[in-house]
C-alpha positions as CSV (number, residue, x, y, z in Angstrom):
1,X,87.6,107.5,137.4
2,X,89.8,107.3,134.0
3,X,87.9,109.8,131.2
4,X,90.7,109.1,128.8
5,X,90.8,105.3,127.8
6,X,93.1,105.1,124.5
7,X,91.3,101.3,124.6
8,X,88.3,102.4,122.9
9,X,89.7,102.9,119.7
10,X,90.9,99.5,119.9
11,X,87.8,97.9,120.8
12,X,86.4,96.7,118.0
13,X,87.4,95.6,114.3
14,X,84.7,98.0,112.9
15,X,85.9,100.7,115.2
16,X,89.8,100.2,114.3
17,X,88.5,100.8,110.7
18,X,86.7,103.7,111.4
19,X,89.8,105.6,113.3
20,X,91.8,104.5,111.1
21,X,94.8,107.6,110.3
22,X,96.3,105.2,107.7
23,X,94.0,103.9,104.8
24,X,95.3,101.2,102.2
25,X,93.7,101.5,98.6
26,X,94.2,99.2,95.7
27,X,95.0,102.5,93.4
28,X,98.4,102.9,96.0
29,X,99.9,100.0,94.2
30,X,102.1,99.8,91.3
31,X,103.0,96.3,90.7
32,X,106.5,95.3,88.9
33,X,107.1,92.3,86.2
34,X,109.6,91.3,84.3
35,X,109.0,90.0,80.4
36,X,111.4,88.4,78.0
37,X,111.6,86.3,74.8
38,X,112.1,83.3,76.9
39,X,110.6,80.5,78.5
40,X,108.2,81.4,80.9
41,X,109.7,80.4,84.6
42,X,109.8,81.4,88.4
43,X,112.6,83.5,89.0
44,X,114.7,82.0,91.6
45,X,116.0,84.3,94.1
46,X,112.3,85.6,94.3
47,X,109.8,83.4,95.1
48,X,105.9,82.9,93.1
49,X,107.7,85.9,90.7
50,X,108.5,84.9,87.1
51,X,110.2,86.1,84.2
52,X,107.0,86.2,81.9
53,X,107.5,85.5,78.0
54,X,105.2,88.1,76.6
55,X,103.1,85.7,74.6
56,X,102.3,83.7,77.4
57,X,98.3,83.5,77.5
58,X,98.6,82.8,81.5
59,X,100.5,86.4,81.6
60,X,97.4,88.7,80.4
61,X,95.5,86.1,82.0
62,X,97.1,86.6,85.6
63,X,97.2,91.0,85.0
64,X,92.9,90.8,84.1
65,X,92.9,89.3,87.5
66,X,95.0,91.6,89.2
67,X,92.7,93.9,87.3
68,X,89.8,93.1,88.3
69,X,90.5,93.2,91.9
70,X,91.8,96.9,91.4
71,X,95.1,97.0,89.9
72,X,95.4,99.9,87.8
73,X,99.2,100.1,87.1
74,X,102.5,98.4,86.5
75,X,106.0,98.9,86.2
76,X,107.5,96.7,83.1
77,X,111.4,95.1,83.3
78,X,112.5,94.1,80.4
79,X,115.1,91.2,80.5
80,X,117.4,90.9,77.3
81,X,118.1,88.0,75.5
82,X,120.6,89.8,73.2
83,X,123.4,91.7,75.0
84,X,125.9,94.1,73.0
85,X,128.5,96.7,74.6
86,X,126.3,99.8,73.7
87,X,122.9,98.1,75.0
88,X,121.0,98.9,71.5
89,X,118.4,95.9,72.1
90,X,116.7,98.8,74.7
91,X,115.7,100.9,72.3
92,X,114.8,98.6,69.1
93,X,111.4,99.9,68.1
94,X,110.7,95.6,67.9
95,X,112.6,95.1,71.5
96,X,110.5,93.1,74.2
97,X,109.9,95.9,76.4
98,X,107.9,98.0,73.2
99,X,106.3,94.7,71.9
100,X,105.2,94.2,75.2
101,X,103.7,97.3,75.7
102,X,102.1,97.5,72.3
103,X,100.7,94.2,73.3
104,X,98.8,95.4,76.4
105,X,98.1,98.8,75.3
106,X,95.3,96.9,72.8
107,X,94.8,94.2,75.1
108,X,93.7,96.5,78.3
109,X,93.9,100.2,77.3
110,X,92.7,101.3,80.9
111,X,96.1,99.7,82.2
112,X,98.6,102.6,83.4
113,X,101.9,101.0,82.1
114,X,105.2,102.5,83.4
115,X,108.7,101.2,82.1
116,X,111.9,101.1,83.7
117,X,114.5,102.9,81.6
118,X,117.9,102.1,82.2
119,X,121.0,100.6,80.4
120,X,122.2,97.4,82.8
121,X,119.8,94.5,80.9
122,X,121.0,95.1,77.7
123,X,124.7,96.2,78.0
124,X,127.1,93.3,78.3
125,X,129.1,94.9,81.1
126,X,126.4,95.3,83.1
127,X,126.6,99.0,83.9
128,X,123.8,101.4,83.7
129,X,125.5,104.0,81.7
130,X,128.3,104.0,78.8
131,X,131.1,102.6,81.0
132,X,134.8,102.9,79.7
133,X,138.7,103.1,81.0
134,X,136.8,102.3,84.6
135,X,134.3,105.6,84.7
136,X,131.1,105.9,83.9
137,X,130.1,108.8,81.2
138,X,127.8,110.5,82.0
139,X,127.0,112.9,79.2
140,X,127.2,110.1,76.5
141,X,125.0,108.2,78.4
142,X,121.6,110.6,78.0
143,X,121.3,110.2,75.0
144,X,120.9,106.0,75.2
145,X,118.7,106.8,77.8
146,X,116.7,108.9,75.7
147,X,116.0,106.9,73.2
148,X,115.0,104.4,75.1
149,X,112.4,106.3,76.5
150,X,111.3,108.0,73.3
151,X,111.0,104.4,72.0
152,X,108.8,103.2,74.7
153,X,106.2,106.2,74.6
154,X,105.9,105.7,70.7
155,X,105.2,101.8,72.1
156,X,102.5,103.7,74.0
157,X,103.4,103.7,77.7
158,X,101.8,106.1,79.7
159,X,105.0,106.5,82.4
160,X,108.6,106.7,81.7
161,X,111.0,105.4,84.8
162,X,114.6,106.2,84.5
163,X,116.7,104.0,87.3
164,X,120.3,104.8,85.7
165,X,121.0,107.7,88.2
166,X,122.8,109.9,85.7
167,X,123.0,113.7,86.1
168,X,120.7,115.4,84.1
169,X,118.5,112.8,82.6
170,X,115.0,113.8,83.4
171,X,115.8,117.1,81.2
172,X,117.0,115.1,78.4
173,X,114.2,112.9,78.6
174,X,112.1,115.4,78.9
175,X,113.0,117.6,76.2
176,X,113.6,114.5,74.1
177,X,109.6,113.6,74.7
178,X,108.7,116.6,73.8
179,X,110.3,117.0,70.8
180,X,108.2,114.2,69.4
181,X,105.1,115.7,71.0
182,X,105.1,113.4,74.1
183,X,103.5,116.3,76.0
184,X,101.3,113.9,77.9
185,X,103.8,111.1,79.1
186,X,104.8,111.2,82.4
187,X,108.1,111.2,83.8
188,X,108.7,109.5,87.3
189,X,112.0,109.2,87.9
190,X,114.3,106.8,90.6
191,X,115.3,110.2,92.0
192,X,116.7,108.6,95.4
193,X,118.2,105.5,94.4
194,X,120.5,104.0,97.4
195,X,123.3,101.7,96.2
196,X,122.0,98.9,98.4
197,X,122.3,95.2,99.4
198,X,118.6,94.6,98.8
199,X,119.4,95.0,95.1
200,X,121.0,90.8,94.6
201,X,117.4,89.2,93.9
202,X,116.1,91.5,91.1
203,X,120.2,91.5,89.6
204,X,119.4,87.7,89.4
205,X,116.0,88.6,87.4
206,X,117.1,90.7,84.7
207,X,120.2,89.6,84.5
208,X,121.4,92.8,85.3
209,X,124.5,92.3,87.3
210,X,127.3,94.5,86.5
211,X,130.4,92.6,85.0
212,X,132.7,94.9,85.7
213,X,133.2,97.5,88.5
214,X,130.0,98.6,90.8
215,X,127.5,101.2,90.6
216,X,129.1,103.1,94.2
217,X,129.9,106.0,92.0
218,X,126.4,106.8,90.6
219,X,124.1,105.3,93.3
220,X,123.3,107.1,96.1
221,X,125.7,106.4,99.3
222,X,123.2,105.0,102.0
223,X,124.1,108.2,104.6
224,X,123.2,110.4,102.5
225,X,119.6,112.3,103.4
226,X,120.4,115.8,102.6
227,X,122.0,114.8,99.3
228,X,118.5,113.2,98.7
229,X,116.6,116.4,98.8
230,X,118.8,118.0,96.2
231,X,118.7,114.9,94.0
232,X,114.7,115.2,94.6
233,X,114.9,119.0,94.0
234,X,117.1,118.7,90.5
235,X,114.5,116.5,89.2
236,X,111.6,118.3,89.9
237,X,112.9,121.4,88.3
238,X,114.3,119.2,85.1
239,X,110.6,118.1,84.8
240,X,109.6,114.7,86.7
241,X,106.2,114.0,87.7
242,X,106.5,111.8,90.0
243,X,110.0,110.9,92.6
244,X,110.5,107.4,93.8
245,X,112.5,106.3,96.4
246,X,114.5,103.1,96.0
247,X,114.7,100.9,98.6
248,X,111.8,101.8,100.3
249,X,111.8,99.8,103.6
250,X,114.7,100.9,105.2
251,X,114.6,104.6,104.0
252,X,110.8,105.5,105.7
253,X,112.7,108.8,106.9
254,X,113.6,110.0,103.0
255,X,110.0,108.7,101.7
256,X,108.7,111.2,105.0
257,X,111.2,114.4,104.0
258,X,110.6,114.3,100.5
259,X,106.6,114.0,101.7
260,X,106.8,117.1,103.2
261,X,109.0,119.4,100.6
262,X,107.6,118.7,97.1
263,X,103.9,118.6,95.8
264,X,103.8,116.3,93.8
265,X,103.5,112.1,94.1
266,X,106.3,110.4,95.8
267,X,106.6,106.8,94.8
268,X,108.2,104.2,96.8
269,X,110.0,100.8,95.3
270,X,110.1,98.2,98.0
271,X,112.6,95.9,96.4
272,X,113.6,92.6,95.4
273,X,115.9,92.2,99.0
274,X,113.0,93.3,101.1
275,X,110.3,91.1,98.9
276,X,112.6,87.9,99.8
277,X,113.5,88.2,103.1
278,X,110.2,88.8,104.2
279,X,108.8,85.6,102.0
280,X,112.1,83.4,103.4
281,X,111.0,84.3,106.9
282,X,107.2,83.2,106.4
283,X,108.1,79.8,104.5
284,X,110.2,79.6,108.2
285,X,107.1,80.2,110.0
286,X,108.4,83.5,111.3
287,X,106.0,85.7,110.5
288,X,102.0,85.6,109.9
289,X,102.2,86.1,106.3
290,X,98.9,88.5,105.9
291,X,99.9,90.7,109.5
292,X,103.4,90.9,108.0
293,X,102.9,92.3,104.8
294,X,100.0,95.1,105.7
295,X,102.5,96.5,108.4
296,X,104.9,96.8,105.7
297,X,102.7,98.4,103.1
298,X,101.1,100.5,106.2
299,X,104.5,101.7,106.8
300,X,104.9,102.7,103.5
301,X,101.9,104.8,103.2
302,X,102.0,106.3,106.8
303,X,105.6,107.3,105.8
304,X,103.8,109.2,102.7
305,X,104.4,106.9,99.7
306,X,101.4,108.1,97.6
307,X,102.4,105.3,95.1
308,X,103.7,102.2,96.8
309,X,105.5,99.4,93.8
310,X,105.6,96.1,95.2
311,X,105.9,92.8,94.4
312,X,103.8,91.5,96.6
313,X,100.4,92.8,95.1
314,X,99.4,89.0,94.0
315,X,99.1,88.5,98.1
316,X,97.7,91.7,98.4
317,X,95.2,91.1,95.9
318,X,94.8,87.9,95.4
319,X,95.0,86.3,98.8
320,X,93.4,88.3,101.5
321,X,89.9,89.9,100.2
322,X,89.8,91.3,103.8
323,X,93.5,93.6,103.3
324,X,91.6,97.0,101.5
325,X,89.2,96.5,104.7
């Protein structure tokens, strides 16, 4: 006679639940937009996603509802209109991102509001640092970024996200914050960013794609795990709060390392590439759209993504009142 059936903890629906190692809450979500002085429209390469103009009524209209089914955070794009070489537009005190952030701080102050800061939207080239005679500079470049982010906490965001991948910009940042008494806005920075194929649909979005060259020499080669850690590590000591990793889907092993060496949140970005495969393959009738995107979000969290940013938190939220179950 078997004393050891694994069955029983599949018996049920209310006993899965209970025995459940792996639980899905709506504060695990960090949902990412994109605003602009444009015309509201669907961005192409990613389906039911738009570029939102930021007086669009339907646009504080959509986040209350995200809201009131439990969203407590996103992650603002801004997507220029107004190119130059330097990329000044991303730190005009009256830029999109900073009106934009004005406009929800006063609209819903309980809202956790992260920006990304980075130079690739608003530099004509493309690249997300000051780019000349083929290199990127590095040193010149920390001081765009910080002024970008100084502009956006005086905008009031509660989160600062640099995505450029230059050496030594969370200490700039940093320091650059707290010179202007910033004391209390976070830091969470793209610490592990892979220079990755799953990058085309959100290039598309912000029209962010560089012109000249590629991003091979900042961006982290895809091999690379150890190198991680020490990316990880340098920003942690230089001050971040919080350390993303960028894609998300097909590094579960870097989320998992990084889990287990540094206490403090790890974020995870699952990206535009993974976002649009997955929703070409159910408009095919490949996958069961609901079972689909939990085991993705599942295997996010099991892999020890405290903060998991995805675009698909309208389905999560919106569609299935049974996924936080």
């Amino acid at each position: 006679m078997l004393t050891r059936r694994m069955r029983r903890y599949r018996v049920s629906a209310g006993v899965r639940k209970i025995v459940s190692e792996t639980k899905i809450h709506t504060s695990d979500f960090m949902y990412p937009i994109f605003v602009w002085d444009g015309n509201t429209q669907e961005i192409e390469s990613m389906p039911e996603q738009n570029r939102w103009n930021i007086s669009d009524k339907n646009l504080y209209n959509f986040i209350e509802r995200l809201m009131k089914k439990g969203l407590s955070s996103i992650l603002v794009f801004g997507v220029a209109t107004d190119k130059d070489d330097l990329g000044t537009e991303g730190w005009n005190e009256n830029g999109v991102v900073q009106r934009f952030v004005k406009n929800m701080k006063k609209t819903f102050p309980e809202l956790i509001l992260a920006t990304d800061v980075c130079l690739c939207t608003w530099r004509k080239d493309g690249q997300c640092g000051v780019y000349r005679d083929g290199k990127i500079i590095n040193d010149e470049t920390l001081d765009y970024l910080a002024k970008i982010s100084l502009s956006h906490a005086r905008a009031g965001a509660d989160i600062i996200a640099p995505s450029d991948m230059m050496d030594g910009r969370v200490k700039k940042i940093r320091e650059t914050l707290d010179s202007e008494k910033f004391y209390d806005t976070l830091i969470m920075s793209y610490s592990v960013k892979y220079s990755s194929a799953l990058y085309g649909p959100f290039r598309s979005a912000a029209n962010s794609a560089p012109q000249i060259g590629d991003r091979t020499s900042y961006q982290m080669n895809p091999p690379q795990i150890r190198e991680a850690i020490l990316e990880a590590q340098i920003d942690f000591e230089e001050g971040a709060d919080i350390i993303m990793v960028k894609p998300a889907m097909m590094y579960l092993d870097v989320i998992a390392e990084l889990k287990s060496r540094f206490h403090l949140p790890v974020a995870a970005f699952s990206v535009s590439g993974e976002y649009s495969m997955i929703k070409l393959g159910i408009k095919n009738g490949l996958f069961d759209e609901m079972k689909i995107i939990y085991e993705l979000i599942v295997a996010l969290k099991r892999a020890g993504a405290d903060i998991i940013i995805s675009y698909f938190v309208p389905d999560v939220f919106l569609k299935y009142e049974n996924f936080f179950i």
